[in-house]
N, C-alpha and C positions, 0 to 999 in steps of 0.2 A: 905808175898808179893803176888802179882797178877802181870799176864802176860797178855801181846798181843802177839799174833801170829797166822800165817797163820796154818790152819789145815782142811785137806781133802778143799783145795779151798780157805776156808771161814778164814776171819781176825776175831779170837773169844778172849773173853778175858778168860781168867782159873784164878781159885783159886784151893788150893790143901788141901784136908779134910782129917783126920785120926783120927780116936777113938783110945786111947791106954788104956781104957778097957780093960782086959782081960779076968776078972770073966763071965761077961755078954754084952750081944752082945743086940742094939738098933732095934726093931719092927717096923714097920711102919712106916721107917724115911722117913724125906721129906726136900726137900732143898727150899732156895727161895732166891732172891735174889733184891736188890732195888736200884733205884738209886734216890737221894735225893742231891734236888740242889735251888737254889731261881729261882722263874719265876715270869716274867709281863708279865698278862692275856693283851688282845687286847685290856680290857680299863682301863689299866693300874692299875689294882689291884694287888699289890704285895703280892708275896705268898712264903715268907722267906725260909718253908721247906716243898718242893713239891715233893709229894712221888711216883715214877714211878717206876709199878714191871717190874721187866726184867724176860726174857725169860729163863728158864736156863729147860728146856723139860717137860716143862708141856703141849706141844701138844703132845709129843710121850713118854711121861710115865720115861723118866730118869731122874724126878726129885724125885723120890723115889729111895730111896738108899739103898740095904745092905751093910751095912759099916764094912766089913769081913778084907778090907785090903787099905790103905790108897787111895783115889779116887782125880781124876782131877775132876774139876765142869767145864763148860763151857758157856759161853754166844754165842752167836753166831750173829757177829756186822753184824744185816742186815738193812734193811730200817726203820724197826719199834724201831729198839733200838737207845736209846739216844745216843750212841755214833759214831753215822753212821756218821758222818760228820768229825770226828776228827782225825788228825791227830797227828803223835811222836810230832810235836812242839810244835800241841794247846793243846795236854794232859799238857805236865808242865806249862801252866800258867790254865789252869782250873780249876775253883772252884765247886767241888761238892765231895758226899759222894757217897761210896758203903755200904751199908747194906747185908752181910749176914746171912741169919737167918736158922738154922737147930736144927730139931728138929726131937723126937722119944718118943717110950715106951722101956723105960727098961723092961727088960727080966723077972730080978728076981724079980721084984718090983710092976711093971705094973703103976708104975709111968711114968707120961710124964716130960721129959727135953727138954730144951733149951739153945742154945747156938750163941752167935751171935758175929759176928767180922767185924768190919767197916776198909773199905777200904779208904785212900784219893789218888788222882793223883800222889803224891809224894812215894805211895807206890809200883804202878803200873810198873813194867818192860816193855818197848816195845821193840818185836824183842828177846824174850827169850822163854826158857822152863823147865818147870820143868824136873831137874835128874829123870832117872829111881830110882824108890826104891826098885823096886822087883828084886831078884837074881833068876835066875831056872837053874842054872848050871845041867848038866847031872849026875853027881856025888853027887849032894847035895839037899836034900829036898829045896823046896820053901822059904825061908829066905825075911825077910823085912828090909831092913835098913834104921832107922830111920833115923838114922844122916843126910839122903840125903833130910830131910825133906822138908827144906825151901833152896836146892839147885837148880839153876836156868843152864844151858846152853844157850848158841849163839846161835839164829837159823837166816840160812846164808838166807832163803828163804822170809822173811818180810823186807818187803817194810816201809819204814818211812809213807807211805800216809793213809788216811784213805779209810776205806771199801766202801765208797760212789765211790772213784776216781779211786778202785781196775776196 
């Protein structure tokens, strides 16, 4: 699943990444993310599967990942992002994909991997959050809980509109 939610201000959309590797840990990862919809150009040429990268910090470097312990990705719905218009309603009837692509060097291998997981509107949460997965109790080392992987939370602070109206 993928969410919308307000965070530090901004209505962003998240997805939630985890390597459960153990042996060997991913070099030089990199995230990316697309969004892929049909468009009519202004003379009416249609363009069935129209590939737009989305923003997910490649102007401030957090699209490089070390993926040590399961990480939120973020989009961040601003003017330049396709989904600056859209709101909770027009999301369920919207036709388009999400693309994400991440990808690294293995450690022990020096092999490059890839891995990709498409997103559609119907998978999209609005108004949620991903569960914490990390435990730091003062008594107990750092612990990850998987289980909360793909668990979602209410978050009482988003607004049904879209980031355009915010």
């Amino acid at each position: 699943q993928a969410v919308i939610s307000l965070r530090d201000k901004y209505l962003t959309l998240q997805v939630r990444l985890g390597e459960i590797r153990s042996q060997s840990i991913l070099l030089d990862a990199q995230i990316r993310m697309y969004f892929i919809s049909r468009r009519i150009t202004q003379e009416g040429e249609i363009i069935p599967l129209d590939l737009l990268d989305m923003n997910v910090g490649l102007d401030t470097g957090r699209d490089r990942l070390l993926l040590i312990w399961p990480l939120v990705i973020e989009h961040r719905i601003d003017s330049k992002s396709p989904l600056w218009s859209l709101d909770r309603k027009q999301l369920a009837s919207a036709d388009f994909e999400l693309l994400v692509v991440f990808e690294g060097v293995i450690e022990s291998t020096g092999l490059l991997t890839q891995t990709r997981h498409s997103y559609i509107p119907d998978d999209i949460v609005w108004g949620a959050r991903f569960e914490p997965m990390l435990r730091n109790d003062p008594d107990t080392p750092l612990t990850i809980d998987y289980s909360k992987f793909d668990a979602l939370c209410w978050d009482t602070c988003t607004k049904p509109c879209s980031a355009n109206e915010l």
